[in-house]
Each structure stands twice: as C-alpha cells, then as structure tokens.
mmCIF file of the N, C-alpha and C atoms, coordinates in Angstrom:
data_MODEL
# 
_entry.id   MODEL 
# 
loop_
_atom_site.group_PDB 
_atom_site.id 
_atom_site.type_symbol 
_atom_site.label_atom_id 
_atom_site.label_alt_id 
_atom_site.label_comp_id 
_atom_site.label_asym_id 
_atom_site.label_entity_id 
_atom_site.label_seq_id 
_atom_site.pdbx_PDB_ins_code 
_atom_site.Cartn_x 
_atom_site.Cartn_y 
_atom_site.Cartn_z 
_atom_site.occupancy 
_atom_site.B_iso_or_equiv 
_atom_site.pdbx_formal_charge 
_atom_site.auth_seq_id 
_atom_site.auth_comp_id 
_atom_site.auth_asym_id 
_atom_site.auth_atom_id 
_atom_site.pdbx_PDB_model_num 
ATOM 1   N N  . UNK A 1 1  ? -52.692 -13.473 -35.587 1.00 0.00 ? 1  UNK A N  1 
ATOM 2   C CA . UNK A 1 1  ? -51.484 -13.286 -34.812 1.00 0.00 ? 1  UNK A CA 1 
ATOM 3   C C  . UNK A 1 1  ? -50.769 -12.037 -35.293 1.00 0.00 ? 1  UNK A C  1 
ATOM 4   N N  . UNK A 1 2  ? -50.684 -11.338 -34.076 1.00 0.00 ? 2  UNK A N  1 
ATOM 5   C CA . UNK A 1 2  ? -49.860 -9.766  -34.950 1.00 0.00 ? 2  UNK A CA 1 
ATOM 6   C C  . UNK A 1 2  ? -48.778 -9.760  -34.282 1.00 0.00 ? 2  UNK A C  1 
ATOM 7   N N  . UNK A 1 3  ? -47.454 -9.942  -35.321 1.00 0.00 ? 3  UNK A N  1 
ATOM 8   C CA . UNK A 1 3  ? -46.309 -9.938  -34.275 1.00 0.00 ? 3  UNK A CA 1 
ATOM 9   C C  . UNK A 1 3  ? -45.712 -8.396  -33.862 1.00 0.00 ? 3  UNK A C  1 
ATOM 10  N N  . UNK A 1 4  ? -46.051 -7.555  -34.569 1.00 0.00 ? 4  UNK A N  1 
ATOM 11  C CA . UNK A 1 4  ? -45.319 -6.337  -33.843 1.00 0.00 ? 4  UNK A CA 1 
ATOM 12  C C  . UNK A 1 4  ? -44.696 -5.739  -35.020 1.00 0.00 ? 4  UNK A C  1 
ATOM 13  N N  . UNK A 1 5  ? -43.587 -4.924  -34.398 1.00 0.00 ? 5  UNK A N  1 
ATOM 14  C CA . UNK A 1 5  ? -42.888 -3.701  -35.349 1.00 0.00 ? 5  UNK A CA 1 
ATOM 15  C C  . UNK A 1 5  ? -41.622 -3.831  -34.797 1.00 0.00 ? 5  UNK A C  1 
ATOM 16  N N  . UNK A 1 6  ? -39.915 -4.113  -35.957 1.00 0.00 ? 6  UNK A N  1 
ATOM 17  C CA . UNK A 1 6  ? -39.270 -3.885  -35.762 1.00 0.00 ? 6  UNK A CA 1 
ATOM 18  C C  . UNK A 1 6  ? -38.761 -2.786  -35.970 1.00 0.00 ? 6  UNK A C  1 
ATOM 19  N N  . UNK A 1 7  ? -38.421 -1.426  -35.245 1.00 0.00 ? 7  UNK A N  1 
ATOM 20  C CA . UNK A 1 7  ? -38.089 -0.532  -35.673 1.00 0.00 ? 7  UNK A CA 1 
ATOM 21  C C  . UNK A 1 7  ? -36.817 -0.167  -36.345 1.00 0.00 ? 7  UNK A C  1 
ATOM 22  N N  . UNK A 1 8  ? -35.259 -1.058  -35.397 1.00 0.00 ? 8  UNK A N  1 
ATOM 23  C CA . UNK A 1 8  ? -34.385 -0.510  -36.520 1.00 0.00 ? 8  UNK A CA 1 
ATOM 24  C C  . UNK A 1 8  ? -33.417 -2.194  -36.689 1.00 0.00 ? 8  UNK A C  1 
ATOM 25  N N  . UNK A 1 9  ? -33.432 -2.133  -37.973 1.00 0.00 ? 9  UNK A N  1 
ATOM 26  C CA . UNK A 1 9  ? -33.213 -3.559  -38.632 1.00 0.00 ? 9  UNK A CA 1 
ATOM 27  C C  . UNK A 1 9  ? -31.679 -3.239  -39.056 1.00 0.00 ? 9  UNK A C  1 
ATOM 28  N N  . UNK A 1 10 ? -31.200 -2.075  -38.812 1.00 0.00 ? 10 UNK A N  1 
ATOM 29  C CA . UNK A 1 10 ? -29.611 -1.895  -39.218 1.00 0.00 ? 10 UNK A CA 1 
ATOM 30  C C  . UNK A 1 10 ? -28.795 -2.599  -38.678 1.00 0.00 ? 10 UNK A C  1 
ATOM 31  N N  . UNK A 1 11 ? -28.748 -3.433  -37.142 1.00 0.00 ? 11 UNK A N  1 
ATOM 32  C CA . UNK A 1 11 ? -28.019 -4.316  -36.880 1.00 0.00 ? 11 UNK A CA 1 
ATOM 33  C C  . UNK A 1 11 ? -28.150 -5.454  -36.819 1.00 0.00 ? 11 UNK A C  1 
ATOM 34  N N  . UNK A 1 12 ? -29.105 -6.176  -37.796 1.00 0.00 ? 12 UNK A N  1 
ATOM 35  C CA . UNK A 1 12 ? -29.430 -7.220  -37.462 1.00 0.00 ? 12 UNK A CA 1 
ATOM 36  C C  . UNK A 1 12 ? -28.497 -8.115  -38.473 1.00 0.00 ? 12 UNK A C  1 
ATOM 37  N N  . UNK A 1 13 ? -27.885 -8.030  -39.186 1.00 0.00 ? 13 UNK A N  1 
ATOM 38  C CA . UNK A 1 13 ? -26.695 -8.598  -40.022 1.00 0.00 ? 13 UNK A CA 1 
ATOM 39  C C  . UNK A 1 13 ? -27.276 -9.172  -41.041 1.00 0.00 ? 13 UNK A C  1 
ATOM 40  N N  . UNK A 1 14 ? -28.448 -8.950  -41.714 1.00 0.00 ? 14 UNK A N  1 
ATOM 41  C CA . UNK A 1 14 ? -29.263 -9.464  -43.058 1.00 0.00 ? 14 UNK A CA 1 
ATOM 42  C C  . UNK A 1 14 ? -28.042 -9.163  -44.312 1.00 0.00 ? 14 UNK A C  1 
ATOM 43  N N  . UNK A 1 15 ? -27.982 -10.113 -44.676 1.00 0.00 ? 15 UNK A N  1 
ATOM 44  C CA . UNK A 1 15 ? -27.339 -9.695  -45.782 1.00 0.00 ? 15 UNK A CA 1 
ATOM 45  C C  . UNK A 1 15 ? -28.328 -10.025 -47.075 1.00 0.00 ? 15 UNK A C  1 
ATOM 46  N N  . UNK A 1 16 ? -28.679 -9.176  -47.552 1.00 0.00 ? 16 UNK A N  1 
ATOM 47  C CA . UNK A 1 16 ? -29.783 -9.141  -48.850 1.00 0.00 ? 16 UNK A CA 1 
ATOM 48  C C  . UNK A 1 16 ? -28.795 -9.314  -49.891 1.00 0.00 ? 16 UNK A C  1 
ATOM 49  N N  . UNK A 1 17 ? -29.966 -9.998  -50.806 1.00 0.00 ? 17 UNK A N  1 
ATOM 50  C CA . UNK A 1 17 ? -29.748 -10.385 -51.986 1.00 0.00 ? 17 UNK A CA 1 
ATOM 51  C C  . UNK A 1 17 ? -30.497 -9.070  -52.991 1.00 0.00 ? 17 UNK A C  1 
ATOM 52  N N  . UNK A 1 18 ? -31.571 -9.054  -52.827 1.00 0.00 ? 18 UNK A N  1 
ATOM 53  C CA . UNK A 1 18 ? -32.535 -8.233  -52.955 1.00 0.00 ? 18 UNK A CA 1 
ATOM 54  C C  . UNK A 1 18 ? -31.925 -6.659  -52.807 1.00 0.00 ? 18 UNK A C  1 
ATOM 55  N N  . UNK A 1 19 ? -31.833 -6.210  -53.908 1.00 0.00 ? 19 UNK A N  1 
ATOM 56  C CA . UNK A 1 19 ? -31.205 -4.283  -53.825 1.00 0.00 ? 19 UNK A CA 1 
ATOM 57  C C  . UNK A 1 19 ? -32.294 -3.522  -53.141 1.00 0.00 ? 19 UNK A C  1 
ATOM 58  N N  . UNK A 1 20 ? -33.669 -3.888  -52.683 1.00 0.00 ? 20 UNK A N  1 
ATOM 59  C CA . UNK A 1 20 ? -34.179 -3.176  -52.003 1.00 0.00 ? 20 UNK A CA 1 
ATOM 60  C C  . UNK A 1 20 ? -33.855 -3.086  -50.241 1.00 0.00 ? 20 UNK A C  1 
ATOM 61  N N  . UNK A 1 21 ? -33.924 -4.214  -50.279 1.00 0.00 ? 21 UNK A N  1 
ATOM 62  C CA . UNK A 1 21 ? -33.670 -4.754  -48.973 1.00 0.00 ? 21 UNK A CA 1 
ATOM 63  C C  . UNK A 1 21 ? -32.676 -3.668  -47.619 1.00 0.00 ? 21 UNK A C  1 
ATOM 64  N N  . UNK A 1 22 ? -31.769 -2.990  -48.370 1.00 0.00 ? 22 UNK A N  1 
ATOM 65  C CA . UNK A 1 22 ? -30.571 -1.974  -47.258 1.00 0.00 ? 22 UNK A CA 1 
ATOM 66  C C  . UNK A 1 22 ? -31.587 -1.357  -47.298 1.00 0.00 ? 22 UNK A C  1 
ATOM 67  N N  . UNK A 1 23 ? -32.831 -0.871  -47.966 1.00 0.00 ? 23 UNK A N  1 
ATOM 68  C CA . UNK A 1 23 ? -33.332 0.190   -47.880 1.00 0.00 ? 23 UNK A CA 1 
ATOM 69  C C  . UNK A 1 23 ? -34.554 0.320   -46.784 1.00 0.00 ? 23 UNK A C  1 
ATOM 70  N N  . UNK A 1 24 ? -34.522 -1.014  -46.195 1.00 0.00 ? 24 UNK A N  1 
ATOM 71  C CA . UNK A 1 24 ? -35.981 -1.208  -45.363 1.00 0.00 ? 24 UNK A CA 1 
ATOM 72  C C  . UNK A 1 24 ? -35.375 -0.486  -44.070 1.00 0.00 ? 24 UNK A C  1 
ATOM 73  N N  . UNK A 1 25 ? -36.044 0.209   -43.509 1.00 0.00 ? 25 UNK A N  1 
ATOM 74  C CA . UNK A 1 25 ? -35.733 1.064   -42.080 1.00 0.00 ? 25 UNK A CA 1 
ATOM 75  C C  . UNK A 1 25 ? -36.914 0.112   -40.697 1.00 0.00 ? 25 UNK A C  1 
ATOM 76  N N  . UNK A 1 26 ? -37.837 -0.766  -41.754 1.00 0.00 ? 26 UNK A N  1 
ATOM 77  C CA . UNK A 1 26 ? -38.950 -0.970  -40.320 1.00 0.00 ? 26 UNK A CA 1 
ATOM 78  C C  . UNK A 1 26 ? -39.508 -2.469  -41.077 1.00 0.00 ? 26 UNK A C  1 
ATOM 79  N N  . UNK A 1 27 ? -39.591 -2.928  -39.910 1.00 0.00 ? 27 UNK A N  1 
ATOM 80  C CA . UNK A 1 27 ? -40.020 -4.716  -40.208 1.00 0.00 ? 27 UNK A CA 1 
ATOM 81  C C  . UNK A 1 27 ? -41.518 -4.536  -39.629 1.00 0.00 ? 27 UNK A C  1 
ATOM 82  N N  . UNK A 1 28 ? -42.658 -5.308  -40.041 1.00 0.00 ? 28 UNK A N  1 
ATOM 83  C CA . UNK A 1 28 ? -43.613 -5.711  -39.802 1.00 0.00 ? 28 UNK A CA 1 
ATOM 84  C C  . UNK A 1 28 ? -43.688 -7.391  -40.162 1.00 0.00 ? 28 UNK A C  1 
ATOM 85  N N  . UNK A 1 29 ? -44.753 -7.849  -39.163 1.00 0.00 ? 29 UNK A N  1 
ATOM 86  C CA . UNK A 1 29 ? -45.344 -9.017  -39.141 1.00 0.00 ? 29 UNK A CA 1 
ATOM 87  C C  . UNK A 1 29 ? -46.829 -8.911  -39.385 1.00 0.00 ? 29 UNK A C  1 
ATOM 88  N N  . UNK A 1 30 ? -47.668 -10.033 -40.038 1.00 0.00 ? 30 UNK A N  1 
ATOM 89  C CA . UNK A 1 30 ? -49.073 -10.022 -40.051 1.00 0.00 ? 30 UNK A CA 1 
ATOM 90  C C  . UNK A 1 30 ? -49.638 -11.278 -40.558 1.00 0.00 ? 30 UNK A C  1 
ATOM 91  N N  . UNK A 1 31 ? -50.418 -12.157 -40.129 1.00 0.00 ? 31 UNK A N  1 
ATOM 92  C CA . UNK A 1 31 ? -51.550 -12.851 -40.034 1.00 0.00 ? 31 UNK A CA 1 
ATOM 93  C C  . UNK A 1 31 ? -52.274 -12.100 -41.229 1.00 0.00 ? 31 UNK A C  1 
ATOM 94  N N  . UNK A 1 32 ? -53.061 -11.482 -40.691 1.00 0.00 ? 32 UNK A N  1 
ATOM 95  C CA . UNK A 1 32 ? -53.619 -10.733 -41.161 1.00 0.00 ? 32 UNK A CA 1 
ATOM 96  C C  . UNK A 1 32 ? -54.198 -9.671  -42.517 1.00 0.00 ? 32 UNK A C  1 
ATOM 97  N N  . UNK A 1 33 ? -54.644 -10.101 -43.761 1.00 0.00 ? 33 UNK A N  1 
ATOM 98  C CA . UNK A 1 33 ? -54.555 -9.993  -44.985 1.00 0.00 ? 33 UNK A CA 1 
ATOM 99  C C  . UNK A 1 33 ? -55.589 -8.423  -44.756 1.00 0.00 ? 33 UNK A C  1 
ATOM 100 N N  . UNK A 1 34 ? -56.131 -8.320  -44.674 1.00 0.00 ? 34 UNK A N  1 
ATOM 101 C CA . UNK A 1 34 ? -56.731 -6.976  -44.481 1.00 0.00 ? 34 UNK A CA 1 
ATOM 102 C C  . UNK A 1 34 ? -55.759 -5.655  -44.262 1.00 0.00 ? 34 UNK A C  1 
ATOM 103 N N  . UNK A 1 35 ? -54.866 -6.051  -42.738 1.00 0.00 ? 35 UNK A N  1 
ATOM 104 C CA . UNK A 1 35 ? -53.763 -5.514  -42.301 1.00 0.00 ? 35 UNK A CA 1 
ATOM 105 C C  . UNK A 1 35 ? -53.109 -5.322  -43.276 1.00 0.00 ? 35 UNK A C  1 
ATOM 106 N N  . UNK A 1 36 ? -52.268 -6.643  -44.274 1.00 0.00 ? 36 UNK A N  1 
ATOM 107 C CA . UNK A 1 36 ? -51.635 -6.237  -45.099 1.00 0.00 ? 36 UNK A CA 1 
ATOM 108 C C  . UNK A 1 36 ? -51.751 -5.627  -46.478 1.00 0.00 ? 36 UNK A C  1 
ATOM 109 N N  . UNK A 1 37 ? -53.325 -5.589  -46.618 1.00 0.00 ? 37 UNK A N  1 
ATOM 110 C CA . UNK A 1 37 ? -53.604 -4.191  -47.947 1.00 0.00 ? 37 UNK A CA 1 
ATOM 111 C C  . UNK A 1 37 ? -53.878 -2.862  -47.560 1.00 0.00 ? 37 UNK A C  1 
ATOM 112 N N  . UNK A 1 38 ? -53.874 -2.831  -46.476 1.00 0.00 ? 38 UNK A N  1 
ATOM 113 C CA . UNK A 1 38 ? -54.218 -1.571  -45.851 1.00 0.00 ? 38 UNK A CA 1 
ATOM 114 C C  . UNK A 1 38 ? -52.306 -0.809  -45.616 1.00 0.00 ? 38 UNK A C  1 
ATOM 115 N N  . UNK A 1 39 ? -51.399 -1.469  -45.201 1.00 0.00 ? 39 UNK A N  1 
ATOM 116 C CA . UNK A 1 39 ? -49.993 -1.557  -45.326 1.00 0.00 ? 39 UNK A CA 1 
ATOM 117 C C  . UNK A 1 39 ? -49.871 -1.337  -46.521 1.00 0.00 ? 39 UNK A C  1 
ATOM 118 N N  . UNK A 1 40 ? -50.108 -1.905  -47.436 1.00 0.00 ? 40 UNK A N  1 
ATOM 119 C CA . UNK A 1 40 ? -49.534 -1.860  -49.261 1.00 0.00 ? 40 UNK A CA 1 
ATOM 120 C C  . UNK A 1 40 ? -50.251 -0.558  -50.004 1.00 0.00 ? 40 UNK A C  1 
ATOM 121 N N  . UNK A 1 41 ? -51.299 0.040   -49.199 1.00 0.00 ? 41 UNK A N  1 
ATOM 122 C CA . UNK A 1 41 ? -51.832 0.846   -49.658 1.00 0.00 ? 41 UNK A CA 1 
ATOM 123 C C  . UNK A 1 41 ? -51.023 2.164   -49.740 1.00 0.00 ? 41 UNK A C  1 
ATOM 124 N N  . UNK A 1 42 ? -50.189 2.280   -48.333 1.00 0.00 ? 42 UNK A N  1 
ATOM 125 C CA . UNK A 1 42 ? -48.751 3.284   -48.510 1.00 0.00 ? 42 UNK A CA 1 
ATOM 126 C C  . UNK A 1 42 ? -48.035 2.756   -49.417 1.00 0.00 ? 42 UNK A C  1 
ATOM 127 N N  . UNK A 1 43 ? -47.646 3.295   -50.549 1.00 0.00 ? 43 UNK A N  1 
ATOM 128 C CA . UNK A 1 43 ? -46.311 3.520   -51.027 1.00 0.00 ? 43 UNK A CA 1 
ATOM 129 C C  . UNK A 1 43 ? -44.996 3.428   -51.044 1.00 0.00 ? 43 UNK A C  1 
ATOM 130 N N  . UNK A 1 44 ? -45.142 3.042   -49.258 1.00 0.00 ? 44 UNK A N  1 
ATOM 131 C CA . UNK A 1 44 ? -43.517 3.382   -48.758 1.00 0.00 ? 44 UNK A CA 1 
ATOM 132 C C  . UNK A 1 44 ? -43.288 1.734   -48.311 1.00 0.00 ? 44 UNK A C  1 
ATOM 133 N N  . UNK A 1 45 ? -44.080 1.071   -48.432 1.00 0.00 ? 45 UNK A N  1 
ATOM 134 C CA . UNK A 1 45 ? -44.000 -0.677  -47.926 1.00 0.00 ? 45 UNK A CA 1 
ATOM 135 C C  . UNK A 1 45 ? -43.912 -1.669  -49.271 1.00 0.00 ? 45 UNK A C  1 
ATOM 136 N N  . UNK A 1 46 ? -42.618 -2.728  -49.104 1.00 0.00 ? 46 UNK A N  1 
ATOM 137 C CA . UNK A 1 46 ? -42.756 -3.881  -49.732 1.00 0.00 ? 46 UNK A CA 1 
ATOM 138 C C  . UNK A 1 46 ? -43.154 -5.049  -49.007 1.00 0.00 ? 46 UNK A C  1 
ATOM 139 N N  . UNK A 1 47 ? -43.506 -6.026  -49.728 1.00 0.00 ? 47 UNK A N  1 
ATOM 140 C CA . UNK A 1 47 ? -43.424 -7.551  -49.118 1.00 0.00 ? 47 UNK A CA 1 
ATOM 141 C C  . UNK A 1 47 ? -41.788 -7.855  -49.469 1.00 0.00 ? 47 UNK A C  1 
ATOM 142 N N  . UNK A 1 48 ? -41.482 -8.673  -47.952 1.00 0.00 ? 48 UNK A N  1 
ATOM 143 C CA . UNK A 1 48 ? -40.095 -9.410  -47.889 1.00 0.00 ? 48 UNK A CA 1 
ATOM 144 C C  . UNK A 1 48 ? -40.203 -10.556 -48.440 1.00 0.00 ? 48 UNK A C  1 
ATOM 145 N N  . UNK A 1 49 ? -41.435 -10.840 -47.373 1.00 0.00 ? 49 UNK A N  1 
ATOM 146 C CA . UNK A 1 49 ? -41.770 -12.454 -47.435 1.00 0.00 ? 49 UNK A CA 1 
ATOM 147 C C  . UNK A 1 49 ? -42.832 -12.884 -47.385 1.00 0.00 ? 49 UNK A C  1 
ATOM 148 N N  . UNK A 1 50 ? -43.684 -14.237 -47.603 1.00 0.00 ? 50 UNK A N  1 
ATOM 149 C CA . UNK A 1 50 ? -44.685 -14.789 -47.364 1.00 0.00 ? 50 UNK A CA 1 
ATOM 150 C C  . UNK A 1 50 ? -44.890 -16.397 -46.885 1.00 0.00 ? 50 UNK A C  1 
ATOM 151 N N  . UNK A 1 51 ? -44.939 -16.488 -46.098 1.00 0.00 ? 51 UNK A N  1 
ATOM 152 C CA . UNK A 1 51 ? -44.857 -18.126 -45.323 1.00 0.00 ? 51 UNK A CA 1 
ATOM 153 C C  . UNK A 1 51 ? -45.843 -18.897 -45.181 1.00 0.00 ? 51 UNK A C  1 
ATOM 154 N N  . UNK A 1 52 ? -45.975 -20.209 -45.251 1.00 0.00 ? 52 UNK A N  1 
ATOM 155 C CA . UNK A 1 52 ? -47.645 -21.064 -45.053 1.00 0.00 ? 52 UNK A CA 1 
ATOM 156 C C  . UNK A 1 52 ? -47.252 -21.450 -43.874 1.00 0.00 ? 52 UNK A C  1 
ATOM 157 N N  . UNK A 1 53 ? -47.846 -21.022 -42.811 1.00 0.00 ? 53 UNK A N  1 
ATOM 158 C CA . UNK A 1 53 ? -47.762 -21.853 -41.722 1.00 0.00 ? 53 UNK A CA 1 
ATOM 159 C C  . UNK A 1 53 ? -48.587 -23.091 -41.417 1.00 0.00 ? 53 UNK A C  1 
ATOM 160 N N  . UNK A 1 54 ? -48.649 -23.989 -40.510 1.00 0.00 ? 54 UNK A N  1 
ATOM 161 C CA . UNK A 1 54 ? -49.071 -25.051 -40.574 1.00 0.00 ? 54 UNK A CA 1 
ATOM 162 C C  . UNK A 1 54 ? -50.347 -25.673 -40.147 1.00 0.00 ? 54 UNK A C  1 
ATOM 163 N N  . UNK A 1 55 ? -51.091 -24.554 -39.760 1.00 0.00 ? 55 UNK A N  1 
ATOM 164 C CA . UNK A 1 55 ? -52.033 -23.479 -39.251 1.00 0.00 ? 55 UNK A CA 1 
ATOM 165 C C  . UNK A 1 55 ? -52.801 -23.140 -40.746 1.00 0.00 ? 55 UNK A C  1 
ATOM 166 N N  . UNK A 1 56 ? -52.353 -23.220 -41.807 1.00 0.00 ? 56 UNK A N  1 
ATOM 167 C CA . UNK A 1 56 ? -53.168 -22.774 -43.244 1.00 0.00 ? 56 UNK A CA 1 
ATOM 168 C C  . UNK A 1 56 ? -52.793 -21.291 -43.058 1.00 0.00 ? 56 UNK A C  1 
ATOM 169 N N  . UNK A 1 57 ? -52.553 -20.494 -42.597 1.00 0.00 ? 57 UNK A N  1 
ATOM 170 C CA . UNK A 1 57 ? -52.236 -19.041 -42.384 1.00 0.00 ? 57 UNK A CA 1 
ATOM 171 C C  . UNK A 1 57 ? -50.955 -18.922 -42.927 1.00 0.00 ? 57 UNK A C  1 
ATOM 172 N N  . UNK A 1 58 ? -51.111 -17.657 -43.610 1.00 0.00 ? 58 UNK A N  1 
ATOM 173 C CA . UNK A 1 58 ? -50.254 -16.659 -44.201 1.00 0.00 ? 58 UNK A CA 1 
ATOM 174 C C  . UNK A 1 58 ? -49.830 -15.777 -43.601 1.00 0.00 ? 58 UNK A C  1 
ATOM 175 N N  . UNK A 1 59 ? -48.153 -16.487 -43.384 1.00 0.00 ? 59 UNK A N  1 
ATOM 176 C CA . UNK A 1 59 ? -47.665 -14.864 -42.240 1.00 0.00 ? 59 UNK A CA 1 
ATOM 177 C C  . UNK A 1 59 ? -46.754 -14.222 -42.989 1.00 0.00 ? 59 UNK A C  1 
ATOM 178 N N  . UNK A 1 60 ? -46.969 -12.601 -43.554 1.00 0.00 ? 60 UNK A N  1 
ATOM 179 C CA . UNK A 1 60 ? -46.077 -12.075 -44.183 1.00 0.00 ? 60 UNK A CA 1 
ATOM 180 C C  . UNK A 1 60 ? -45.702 -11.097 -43.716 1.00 0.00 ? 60 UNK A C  1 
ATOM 181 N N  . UNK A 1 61 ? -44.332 -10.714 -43.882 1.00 0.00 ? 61 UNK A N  1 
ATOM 182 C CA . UNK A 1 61 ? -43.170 -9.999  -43.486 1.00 0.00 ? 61 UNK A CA 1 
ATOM 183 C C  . UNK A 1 61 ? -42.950 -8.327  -44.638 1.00 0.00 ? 61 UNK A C  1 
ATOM 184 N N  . UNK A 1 62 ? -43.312 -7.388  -44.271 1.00 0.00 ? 62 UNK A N  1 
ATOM 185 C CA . UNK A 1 62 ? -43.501 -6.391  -44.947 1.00 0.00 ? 62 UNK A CA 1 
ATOM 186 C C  . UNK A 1 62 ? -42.217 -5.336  -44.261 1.00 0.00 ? 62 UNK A C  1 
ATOM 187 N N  . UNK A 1 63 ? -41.646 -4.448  -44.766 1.00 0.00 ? 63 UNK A N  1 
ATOM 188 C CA . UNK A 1 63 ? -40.799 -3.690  -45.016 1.00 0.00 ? 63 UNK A CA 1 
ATOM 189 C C  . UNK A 1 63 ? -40.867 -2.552  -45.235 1.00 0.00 ? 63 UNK A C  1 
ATOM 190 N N  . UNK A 1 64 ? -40.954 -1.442  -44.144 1.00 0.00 ? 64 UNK A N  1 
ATOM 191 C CA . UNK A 1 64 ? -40.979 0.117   -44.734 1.00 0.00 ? 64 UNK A CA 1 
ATOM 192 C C  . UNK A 1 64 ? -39.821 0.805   -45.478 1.00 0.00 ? 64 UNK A C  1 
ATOM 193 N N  . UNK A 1 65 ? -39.759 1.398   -46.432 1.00 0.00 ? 65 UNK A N  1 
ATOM 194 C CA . UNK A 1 65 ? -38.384 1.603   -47.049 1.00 0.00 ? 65 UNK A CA 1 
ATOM 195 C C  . UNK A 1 65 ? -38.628 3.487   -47.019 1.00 0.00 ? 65 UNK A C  1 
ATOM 196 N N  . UNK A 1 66 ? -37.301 3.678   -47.388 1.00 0.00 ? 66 UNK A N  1 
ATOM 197 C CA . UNK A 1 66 ? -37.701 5.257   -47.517 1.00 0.00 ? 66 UNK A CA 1 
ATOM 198 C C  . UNK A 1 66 ? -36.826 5.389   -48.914 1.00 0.00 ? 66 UNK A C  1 
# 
C-alpha cells in the first residue's frame, strides 16, 4: 500500500515533541520496506513513525527535513 506524498505539513497543527519534527518540510507513507531503505539511503529523511497494522504490515511514516 503506497499512500503518497504530503508536500507541505506547515499547516497541519502537529505539535512535536520531537526537536526534529518543525524541521520536516515532506511526509511520506510506505508499506513497503525496500521503499523505505532506499528513502533512508538520502540523508535528508527520518522515520516519524512505525505502526503494526492488522494486516502483519509495517506502515511507516518518514519525513524529509532540510
């Protein structure tokens, strides 16, 4: 399941805990574990999050920062 690309996350009213977090400019979704080392392989991406869905799948939430 590939959910897409949020491009601008400035109004979405997140209030982070996390000091990286103001810094994310772009949301990703992914199923997809391949997807997401190929993502981690830039420099410029964290993991937000990681979820078990109920499904046995791992959907994680990655973060472009600048």
């Amino acid at each position: 399941m590939k959910v897409g690309v949020i491009k601008d996350v400035s109004g979405m009213g997140i209030r982070p805990q996390n000091p990286v977090l103001p810094m994310v400019k772009e949301v990703r979704q992914t199923t997809d574990v391949a997807e997401v080392a190929a993502i981690m392989s830039n420099m410029d991406w964290v993991v937000i999050a990681a979820t078990m869905g109920g499904d046995g799948k791992c959907l994680f939430t990655l973060g472009r920062v600048n």
